[in-house]
C-alpha positions in Angstrom: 6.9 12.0 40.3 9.7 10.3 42.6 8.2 12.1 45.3 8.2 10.7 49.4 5.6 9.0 50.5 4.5 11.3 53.2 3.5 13.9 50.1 1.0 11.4 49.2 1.8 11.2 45.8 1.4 7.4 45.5 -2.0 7.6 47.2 -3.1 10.8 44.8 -1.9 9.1 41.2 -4.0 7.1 38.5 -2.5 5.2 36.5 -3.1 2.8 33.6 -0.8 0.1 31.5 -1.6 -0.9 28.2 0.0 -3.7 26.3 0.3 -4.4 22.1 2.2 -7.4 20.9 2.4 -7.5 16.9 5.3 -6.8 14.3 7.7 -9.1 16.0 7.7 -6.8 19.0 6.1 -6.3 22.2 4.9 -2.7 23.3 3.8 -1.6 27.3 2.8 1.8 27.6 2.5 3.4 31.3 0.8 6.6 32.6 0.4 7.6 35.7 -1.3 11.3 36.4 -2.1 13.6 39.2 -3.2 16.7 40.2 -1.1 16.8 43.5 1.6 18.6 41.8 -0.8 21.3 40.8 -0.2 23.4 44.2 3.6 22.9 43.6 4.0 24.0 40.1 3.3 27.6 38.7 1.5 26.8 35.7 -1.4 28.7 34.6 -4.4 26.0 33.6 -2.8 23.3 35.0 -5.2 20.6 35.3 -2.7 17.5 35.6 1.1 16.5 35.6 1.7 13.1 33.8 4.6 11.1 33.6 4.3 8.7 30.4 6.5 5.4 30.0 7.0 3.3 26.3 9.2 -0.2 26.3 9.3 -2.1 23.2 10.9 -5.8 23.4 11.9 -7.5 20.3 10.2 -10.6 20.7 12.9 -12.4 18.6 16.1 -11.3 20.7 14.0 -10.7 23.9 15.9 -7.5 24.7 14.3 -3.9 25.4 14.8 -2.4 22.6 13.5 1.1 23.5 12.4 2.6 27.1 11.0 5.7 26.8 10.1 7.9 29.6 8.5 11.4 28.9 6.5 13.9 31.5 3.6 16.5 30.2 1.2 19.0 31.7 -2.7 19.3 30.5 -4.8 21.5 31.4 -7.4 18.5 31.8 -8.8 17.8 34.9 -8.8 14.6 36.7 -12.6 14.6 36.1 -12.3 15.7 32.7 -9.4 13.2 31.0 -8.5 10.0 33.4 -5.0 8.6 32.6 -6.7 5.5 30.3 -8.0 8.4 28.2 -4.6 10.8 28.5 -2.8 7.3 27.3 -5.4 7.0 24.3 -5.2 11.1 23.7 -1.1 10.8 23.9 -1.6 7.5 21.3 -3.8 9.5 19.0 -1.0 12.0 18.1 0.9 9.5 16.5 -2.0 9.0 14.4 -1.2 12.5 12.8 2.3 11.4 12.1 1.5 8.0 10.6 -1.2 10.0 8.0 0.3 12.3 7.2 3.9 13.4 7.6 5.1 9.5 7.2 3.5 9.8 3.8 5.4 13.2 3.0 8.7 12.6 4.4 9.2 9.0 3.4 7.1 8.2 0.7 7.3 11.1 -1.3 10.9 12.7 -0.1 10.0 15.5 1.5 12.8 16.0 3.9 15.1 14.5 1.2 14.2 17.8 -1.2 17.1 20.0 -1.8 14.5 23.3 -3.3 14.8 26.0 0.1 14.5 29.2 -1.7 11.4 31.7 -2.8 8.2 30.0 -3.3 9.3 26.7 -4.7 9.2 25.1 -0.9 5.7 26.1 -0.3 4.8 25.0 -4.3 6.1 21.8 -4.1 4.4 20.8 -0.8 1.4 22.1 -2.5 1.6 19.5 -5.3 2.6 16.9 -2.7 -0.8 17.9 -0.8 -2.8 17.7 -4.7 -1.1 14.4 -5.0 -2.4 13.0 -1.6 -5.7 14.0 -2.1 -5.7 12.1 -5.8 -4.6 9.0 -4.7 -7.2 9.2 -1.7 -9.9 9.3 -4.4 -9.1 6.4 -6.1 -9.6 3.3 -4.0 -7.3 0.3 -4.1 -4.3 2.3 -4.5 -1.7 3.0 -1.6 0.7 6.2 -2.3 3.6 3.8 -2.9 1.7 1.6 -5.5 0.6 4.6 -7.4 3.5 6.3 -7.1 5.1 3.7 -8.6 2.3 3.3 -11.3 2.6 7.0 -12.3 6.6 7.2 -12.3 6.4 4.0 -14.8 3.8 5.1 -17.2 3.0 9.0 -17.6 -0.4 8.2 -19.1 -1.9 6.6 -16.3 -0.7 9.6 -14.1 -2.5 11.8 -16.5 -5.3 9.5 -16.1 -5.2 9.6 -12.4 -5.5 13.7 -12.2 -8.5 13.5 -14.6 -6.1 15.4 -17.5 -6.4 12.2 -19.7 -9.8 10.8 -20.1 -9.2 8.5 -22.8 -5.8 6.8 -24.5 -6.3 6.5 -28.6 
């Protein structure tokens, strides 16, 4: 992306900043995309190189905290995805993580779980998925809170998979 001038790089590039301040930090994101690499790299599809920039500031210190520069290819066109909609496509992945692997690994202790051989890997995040999907159905509840609910009284996490109608 560094490249001279007289490539026209610069004149060929979109690019688009976006800015988030909230949790005692302050976020800029930065993409820039073209499609004058696409002659210059043998890539089959190619629609667009990107190049992708993240700093987050800690409002309290006023320091960088993180910089993060990455670079991508999509097969996308410039017609097809702009970079204001590669930034939001690039944003959206993190979506996935937050939903769902956040909520396996740290809330549940996924990548904490010692069980590797036969089948008990693939049974265990099978009853992590069944648990997921029963705290989803009850509203009010976040995993942690019923989590913690269940761990503290066994009844109520009968209750909660449907195995324990009633309490006498």
């Amino acid at each position: 992306f560094a490249l001279p001038a007289s490539r026209g790089f610069d004149a060929e590039r979109e690019q688009t900043t976006q800015r988030e301040t909230g949790h005692g930090r302050r976020e800029e994101r930065w993409l820039a995309c073209t499609e004058a690499l696409n002659d210059w790299l043998d890539w089959p599809g190619l629609g667009q190189a990107l190049v992708r920039e993240n700093r987050v500031v800690d409002l309290r210190r006023g320091a960088a905290r993180e910089v993060r520069r990455t670079y991508a290819l999509t097969s996308l066109s410039a017609e097809q995805a702009g970079a204001g909609m590669l930034l939001a496509l690039c944003r959206a992945r993190w979506g996935i993580e937050n939903r769902v692997h956040w909520r396996r690994d740290v809330t549940l202790g996924e990548d904490r779980c010692a069980v590797a051989k036969g089948d008990a890997p693939q049974v265990l995040a099978a009853l992590r998925n069944a648990w997921l999907a029963i705290v989803a159905g009850h509203e009010g509840l976040t995993l942690p809170e019923a989590t913690a609910q269940c761990q503290a009284d066994p009844i109520r996490a009968l209750q909660l998979v449907g195995a324990l109608l009633t309490t006498a």
